[in-house]
N, C-alpha and C positions, 0 to 999 in steps of 0.2 A: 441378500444372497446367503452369509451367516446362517441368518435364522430359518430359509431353508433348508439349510442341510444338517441344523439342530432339530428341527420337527421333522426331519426324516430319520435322524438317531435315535429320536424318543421313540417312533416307530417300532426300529426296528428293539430296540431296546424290552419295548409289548411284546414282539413277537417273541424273543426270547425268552422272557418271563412267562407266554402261553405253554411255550412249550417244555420249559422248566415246571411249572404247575403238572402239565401231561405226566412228567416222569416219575415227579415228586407221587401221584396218587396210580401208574401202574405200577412203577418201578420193581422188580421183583423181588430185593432185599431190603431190610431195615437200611442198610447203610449207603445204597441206590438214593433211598427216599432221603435219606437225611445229608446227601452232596447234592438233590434236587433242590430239598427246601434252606441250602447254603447258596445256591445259586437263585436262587428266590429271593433272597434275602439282598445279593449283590446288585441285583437287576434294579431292586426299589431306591437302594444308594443310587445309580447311574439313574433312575427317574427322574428321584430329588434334586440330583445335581444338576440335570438338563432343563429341568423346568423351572429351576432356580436362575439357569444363566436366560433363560428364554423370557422370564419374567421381569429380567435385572435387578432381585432380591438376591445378596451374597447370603443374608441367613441362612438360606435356605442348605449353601455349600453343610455351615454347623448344624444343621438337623442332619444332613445325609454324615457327618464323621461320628454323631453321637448313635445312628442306627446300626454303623459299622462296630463300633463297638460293644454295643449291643447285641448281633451278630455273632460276634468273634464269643462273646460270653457264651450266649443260647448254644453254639455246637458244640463247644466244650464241657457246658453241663449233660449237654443228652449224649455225647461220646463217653463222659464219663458213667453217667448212668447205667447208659448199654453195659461198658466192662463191670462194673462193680456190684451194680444193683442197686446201688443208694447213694446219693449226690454228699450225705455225709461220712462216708467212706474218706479215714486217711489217705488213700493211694497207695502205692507203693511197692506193696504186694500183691501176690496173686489172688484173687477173685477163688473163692471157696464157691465149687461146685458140687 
């Protein structure tokens, strides 16, 4: 029974991720697309995670915390890009337009 209603979270979990891809490639501004491909990114953790318990591999739980963190890097460089223009930009200040 469990593992019914985990192969139906992983489900829905695809479906989510389909329609996160959808938004990620209409979506009408940069920053649209880039909370689509954050939600892209969280969907693939809840993948790992479900098929990890559905397999009874716990590894699996530490590949899904080491893509989160991974994740949490990847949008913080491309937020910072957007503002700054150059990922080696101090921060700080204001962005020279």
């Amino acid at each position: 029974m469990i593992t019914v209603m985990f192969a139906v979270a992983m489900v829905a979990v695809l479906v989510t991720l389909a329609l996160a891809v959808v938004r990620a490639l209409v979506g009408p501004t940069v920053f649209d697309r880039l909370v689509a491909a954050n939600a892209i990114g969280n969907a693939a953790i809840l993948l790992v995670a479900v098929y990890g318990f559905l397999t009874e591999r716990p590894q699996f739980l530490d590949m899904g915390i080491l893509y989160a963190l991974l994740n949490i890097v990847g949008t913080i460089a491309v937020l910072k890009y957007f503002r700054f223009g150059d990922l080696s930009h101090p921060g700080g200040e204001e962005p020279t337009k």
